[in-house]
N, C-alpha and C positions, 0 to 999 in steps of 0.2 A: 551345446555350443553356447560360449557366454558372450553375448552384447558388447560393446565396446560404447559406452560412454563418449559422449561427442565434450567438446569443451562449453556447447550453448547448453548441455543439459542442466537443468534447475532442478533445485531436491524440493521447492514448493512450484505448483501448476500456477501459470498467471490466470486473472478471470477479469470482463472485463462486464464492471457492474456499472448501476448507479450510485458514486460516492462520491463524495466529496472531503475537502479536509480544510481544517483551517491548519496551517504550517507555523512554530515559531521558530525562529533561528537568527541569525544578524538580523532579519528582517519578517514582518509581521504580514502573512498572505492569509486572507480569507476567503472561504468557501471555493478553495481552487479543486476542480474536474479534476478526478483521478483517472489515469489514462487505461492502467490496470492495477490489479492487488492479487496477493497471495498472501501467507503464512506467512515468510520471511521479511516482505517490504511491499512499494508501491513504487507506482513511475507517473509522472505529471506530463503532459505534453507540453510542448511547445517550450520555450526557452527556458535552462534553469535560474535561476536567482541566488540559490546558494554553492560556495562553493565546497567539494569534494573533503569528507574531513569534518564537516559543518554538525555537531548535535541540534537533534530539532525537537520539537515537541507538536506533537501532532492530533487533532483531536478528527479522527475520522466518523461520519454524517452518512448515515443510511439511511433516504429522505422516506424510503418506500417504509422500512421496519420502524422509525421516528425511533429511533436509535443515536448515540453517539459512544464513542468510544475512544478516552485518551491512549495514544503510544509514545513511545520515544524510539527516536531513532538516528541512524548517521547517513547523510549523503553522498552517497558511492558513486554518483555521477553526474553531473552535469555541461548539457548542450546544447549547441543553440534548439537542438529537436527535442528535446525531453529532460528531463532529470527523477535518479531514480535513489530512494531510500531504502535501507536496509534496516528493519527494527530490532533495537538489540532492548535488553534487560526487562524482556516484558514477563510478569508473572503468571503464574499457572491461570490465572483469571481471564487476566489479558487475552491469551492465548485460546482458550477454552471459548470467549464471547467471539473474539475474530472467527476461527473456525465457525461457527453456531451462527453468524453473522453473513457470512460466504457461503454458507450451506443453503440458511434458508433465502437467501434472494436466489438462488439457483433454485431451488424449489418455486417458488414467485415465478421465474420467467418461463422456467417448462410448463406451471399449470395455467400463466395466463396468455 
């Protein structure tokens, strides 16, 4: 019997780390709390700032690994609860370090 896919289903898991990001877009945020992160994007709490449509530039902060890592990406949402970015044109590198980055803080939080 096959599954039926809901409409909330996501083809990346959300996680919800310690990270942070400095944001560029019409407007320059720093070091803003990422609410959660996956593979495909991120969601910030609390009210968005850009809107919907907005290229950003993003440089995410993995304070535990002293890590950082630039993305690019466009924001798919924003409200007064949250706002959430979708990263697009990121290279095999990109891609490769995010994984390896979300891997090992889940490693981090189960061994500590």
């Amino acid at each position: 019997m096959r599954e039926q896919m809901t409409a909330d289903a996501r083809l990346h898991p959300r996680y919800t780390l310690d990270a942070s990001a400095d944001v560029i877009g019409e407007e320059v945020v720093l070091c803003r709390a990422l609410a959660d992160v996956s593979l495909g994007g991120c969601r910030f709490g609390g009210p968005g700032w850009e809107q919907p449509g907005t290229e950003v530039q993003l440089v995410l902060t993995f304070p535990s690994l002293k890590v950082n890592l630039p993305l690019s990406g466009v924001v798919v949402r924003a409200s007064a609860q949250d706002m959430g970015v979708r990263f697009h044109n990121l290279t095999d590198e990109q891609k490769w370090a995010l994984r390896k980055h979300i891997r090992d803080l889940q490693t981090q939080s189960t061994a500590g």
